[in-house]
C-alpha positions in Angstrom: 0.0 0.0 0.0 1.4 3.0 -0.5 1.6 6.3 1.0 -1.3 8.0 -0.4 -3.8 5.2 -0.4 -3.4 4.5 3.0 -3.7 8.0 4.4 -7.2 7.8 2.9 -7.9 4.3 4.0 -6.3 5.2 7.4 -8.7 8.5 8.1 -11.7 6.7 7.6 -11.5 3.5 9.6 -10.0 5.9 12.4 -13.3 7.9 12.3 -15.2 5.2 11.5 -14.1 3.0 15.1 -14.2 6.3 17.0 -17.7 7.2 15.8 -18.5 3.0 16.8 -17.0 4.1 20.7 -19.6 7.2 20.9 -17.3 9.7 19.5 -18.4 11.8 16.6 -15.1 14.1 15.8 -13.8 16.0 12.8 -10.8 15.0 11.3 -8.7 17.1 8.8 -5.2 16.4 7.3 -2.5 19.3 7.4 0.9 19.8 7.0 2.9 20.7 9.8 5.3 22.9 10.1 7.6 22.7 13.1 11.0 23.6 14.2 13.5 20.6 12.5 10.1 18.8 11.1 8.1 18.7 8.2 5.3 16.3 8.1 1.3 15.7 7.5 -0.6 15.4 10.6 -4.4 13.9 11.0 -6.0 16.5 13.5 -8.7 15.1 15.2 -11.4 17.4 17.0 -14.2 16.1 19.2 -17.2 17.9 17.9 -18.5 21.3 18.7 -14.5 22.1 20.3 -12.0 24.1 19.3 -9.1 22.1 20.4 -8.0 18.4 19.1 -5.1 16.6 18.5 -2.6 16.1 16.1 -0.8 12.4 15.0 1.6 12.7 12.7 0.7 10.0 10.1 4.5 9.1 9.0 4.6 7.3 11.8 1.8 5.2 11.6 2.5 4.2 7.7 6.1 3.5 9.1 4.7 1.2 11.7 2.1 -0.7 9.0 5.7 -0.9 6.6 7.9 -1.7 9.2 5.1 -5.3 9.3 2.7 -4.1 11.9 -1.0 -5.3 11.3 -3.0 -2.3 9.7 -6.1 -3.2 12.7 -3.1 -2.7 15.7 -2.1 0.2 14.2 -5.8 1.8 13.9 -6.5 1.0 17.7 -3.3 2.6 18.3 -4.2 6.1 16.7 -8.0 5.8 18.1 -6.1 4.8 21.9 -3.5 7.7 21.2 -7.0 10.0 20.0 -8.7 9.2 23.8 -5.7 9.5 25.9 -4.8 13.0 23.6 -7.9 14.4 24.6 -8.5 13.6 27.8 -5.0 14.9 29.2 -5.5 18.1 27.4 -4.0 20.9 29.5 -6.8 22.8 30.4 -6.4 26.7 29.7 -9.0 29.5 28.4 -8.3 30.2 24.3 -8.9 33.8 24.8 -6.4 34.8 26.9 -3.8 33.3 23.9 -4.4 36.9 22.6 -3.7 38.5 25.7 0.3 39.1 26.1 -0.6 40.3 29.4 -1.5 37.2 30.3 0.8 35.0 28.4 4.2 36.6 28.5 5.0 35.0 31.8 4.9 32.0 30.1 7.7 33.0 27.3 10.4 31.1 26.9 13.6 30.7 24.1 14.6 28.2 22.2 17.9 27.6 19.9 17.6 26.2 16.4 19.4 25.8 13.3 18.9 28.6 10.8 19.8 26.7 7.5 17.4 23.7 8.7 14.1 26.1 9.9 15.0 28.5 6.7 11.0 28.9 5.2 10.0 28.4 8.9 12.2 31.4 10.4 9.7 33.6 7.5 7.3 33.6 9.7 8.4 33.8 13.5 9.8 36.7 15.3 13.9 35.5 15.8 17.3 36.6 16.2 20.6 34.9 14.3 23.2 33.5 16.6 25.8 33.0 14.0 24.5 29.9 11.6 21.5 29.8 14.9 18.4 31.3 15.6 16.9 32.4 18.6 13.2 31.8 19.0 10.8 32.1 21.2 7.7 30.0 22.3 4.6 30.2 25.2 5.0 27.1 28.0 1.2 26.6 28.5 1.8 23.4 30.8 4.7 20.7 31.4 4.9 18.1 33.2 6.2 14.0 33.4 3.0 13.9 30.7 4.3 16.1 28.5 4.3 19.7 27.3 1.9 22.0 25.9 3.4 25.3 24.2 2.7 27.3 21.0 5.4 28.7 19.2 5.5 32.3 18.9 4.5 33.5 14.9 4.6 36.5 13.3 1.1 36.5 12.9 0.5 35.8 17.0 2.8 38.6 17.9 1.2 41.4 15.5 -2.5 40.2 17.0 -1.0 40.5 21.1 0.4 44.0 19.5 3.7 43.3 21.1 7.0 44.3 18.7 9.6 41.5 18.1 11.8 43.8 20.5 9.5 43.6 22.9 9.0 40.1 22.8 13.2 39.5 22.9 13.3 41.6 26.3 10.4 40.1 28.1 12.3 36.4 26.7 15.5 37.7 28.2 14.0 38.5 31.6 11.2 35.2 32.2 13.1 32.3 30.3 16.0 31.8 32.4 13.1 31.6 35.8 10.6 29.7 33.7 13.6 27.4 32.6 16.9 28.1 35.2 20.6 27.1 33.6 22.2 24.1 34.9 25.7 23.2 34.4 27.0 20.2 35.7 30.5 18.1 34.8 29.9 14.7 32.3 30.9 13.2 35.2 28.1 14.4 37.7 25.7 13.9 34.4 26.9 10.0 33.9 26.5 9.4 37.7 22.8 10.8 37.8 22.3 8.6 34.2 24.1 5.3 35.7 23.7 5.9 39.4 26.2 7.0 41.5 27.5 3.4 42.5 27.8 2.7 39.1 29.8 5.5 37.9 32.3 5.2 40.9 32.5 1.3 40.4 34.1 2.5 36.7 36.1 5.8 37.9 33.5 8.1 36.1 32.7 10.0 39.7 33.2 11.7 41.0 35.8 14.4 39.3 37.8 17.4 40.5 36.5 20.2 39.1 39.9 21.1 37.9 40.5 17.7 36.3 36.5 18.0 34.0 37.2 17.9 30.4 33.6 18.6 29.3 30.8 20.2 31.1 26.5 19.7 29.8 24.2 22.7 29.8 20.8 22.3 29.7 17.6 23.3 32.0 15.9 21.0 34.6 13.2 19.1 32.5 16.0 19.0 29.7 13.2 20.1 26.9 15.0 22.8 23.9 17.9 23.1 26.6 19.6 24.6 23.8 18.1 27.5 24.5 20.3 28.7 27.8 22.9 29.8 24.8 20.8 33.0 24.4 20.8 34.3 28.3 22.4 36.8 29.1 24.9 35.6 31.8 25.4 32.2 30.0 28.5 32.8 28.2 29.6 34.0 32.1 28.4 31.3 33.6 30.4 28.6 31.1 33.7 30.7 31.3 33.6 30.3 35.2 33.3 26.2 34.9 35.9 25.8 32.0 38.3 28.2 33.8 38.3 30.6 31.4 38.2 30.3 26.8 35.5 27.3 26.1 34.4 25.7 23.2 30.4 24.7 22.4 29.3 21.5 21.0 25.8 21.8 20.0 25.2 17.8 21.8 21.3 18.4 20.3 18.4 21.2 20.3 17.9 19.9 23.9 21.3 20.5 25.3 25.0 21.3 24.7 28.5 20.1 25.4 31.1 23.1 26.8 34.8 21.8 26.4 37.5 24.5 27.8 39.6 25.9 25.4 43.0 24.5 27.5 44.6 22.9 24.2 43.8 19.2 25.0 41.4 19.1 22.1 41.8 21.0 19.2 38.5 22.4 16.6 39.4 19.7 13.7 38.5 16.9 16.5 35.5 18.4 18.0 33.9 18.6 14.5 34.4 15.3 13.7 32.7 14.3 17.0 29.9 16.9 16.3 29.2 15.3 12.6 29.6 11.4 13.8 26.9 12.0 17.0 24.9 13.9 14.8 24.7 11.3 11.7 24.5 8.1 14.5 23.2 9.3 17.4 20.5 12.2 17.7 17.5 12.1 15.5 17.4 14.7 12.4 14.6 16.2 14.8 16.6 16.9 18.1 19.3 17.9 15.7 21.3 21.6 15.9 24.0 21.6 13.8 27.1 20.0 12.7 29.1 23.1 13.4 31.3 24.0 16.7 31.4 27.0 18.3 33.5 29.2 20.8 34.1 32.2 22.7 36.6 34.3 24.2 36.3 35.4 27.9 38.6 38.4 27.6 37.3 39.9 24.3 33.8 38.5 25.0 33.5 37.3 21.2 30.8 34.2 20.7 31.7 32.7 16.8 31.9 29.4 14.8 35.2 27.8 15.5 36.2 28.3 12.1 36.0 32.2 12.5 37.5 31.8 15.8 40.8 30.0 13.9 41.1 32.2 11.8 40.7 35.4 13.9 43.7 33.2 16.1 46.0 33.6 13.1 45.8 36.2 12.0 46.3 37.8 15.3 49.4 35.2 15.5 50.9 36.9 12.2 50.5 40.2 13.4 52.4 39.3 16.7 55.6 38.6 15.5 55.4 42.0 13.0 54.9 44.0 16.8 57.8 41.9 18.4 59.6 43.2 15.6 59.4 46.5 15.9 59.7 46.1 19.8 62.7 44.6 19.3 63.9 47.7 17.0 62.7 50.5 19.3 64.8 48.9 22.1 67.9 48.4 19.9 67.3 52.0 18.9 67.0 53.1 22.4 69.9 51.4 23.3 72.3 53.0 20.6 70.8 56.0 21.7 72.3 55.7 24.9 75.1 54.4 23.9 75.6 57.5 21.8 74.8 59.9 24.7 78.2 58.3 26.2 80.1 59.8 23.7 81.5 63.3 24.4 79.4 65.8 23.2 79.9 67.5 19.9 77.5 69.7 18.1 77.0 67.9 14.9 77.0 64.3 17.1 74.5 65.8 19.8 72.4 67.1 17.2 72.2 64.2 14.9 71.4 61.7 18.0 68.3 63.7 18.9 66.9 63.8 15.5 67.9 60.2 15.1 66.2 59.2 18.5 63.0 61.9 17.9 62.2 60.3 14.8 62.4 57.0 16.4 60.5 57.6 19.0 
């Protein structure tokens, strides 16, 4: 069967079975259009409300192709329908309008600009290098799940709020909505093994001097990604890598912050980036292939490869400034040398030109 003919197919038996358990709802296919996904989604409304649900249906045709039966996978969307609806977070539509009432609720999120390219059209953002900043309302979350609407052009123009607005308000309610938490791998493996474990194999715990890489994320570790954009972050990460870091972007959910202490150098940390990335994180939780870094004393957030390169050419100018170091001492020194000698007219006065000029 393929694609087409079983969306059909699928649609009606799903209404048909839910309309046999005494539900009558309306059901529409869309395509969705989320951060990192692209997909057709059945959305399924109970009738006479204004909120349903939405099941992707890739995944359901993957299950029937993967050798599911079609019937298991049918009770599975009408099971997924009930439980959808019933655990609905339970807020007032109106007040969706209301930025008064909603910007508490604001929080940021990091994604990858080249991925979300048509997407970024049409949401308020800011660039963050080959990233984007964006910004989305937490309406509930919890062990369940979460319930949040991303923040649109559209929405934004409607609440009457600018995009600078919205970046401010972000700035200030994100990092108490969602707090920054830093802890060394090590910490992070003990918590993921248990702490027995991880000392049985040496893992835990770690000096703090001795951590290599350090994990940044927020507590429910949902678009942790998104600590990058506050404001004392870059702070914050300098202080637990002793100064210069670099950031692996682990996933949209969190990232990895190596110091910049010469153990590793950028060519290796790409080549981790791109093998987790291709084996390891779904193209959905995916950020980008790219590393980045920044510079405690000048305060500069780039790609590694404009970090490099910013490195030598600083490097090439260093030696020209030695240089000439190097020459105004030597001409300082035959200056001296030359005040030793007993003063003439023509001597005297061709030393001080000599040394003015230099100097």
């Amino acid at each position: 069967m393929d694609y087409e003919s079983f969306k059909e197919q699928f649609v009606e038996d799903v209404k048909n079975k839910l309309y046999e358990q005494g539900s009558e709802a309306e059901i529409t296919v869309n395509p969705v259009n989320k951060l990192n996904e692209h997909y057709e989604a059945m959305t399924v409304k109970p009738e006479g409300d204004r909120v349903g649900v939405n099941l992707g249906l890739d995944k359901f045709y993957e299950a029937v192709e993967n050798g599911t039966p079609y019937g298991v996978v049918v009770d599975k969307a009408v099971q997924t329908i009930h439980d959808g609806i019933e655990n609905r977070p339970d807020f007032d539509l109106d007040s969706l309008t209301d930025y008064s009432k909603m910007k508490d609720k604001l929080v940021m999120e990091v994604v990858s600009a080249e991925a979300n390219k048509d997407l970024l059209d049409t949401v308020p953002h800011k660039n963050m290098e080959d990233m984007a900043v964006v910004y989305r309302f937490v309406l509930s979350s919890d062990d369940e799940g979460r319930a949040s609407i991303l923040v649109t052009n559209q929405l934004i123009e409607t609440m009457g709020v600018t995009p600078e607005q919205l970046h401010a308000d972000a700035m200030e309610n994100a990092p108490q909505i969602k707090p920054l938490e830093i802890k060394g791998m090590g910490e992070v493996l003990a918590e993921m093994m248990g702490v027995e474990q991880a000392e049985m194999l040496g893992l835990y715990p770690v000096k703090p001097e001795d951590e290599q890489i350090f994990v940044a994320s927020v507590p429910d570790k949902v678009h942790g990604a998104g600590v990058l954009a506050y404001q004392d972050f870059m702070d914050k990460a300098a202080e637990k890598a002793g100064g210069d870091f670099y950031i692996l972007p682990s996933s949209i959910h969190e990232i990895l912050i190596v110091p910049d202490n010469g153990k590793m150098g950028l060519k290796d940390l790409e080549n981790m980036v791109k093998e987790v990335n291709a084996t390891q994180v779904s193209p959905a939780d995916k950020l980008t292939d790219n590393v980045y870094h920044y510079d405690s004393q000048a305060k500069i957030f780039e790609l590694g490869e404009k970090f490099v390169e910013r490195q030598s050419e600083r490097d090439e100018i260093a030696p020209e400034k030695e240089e000439k170091a190097s020459l105004l001492g030597d001409l300082k020194a035959k200056k001296e040398e030359v005040a030793k000698i007993p003063k003439k007219e023509s001597i005297d006065k061709g030393a001080k030109s000599k040394g003015g000029e230099a100097l």
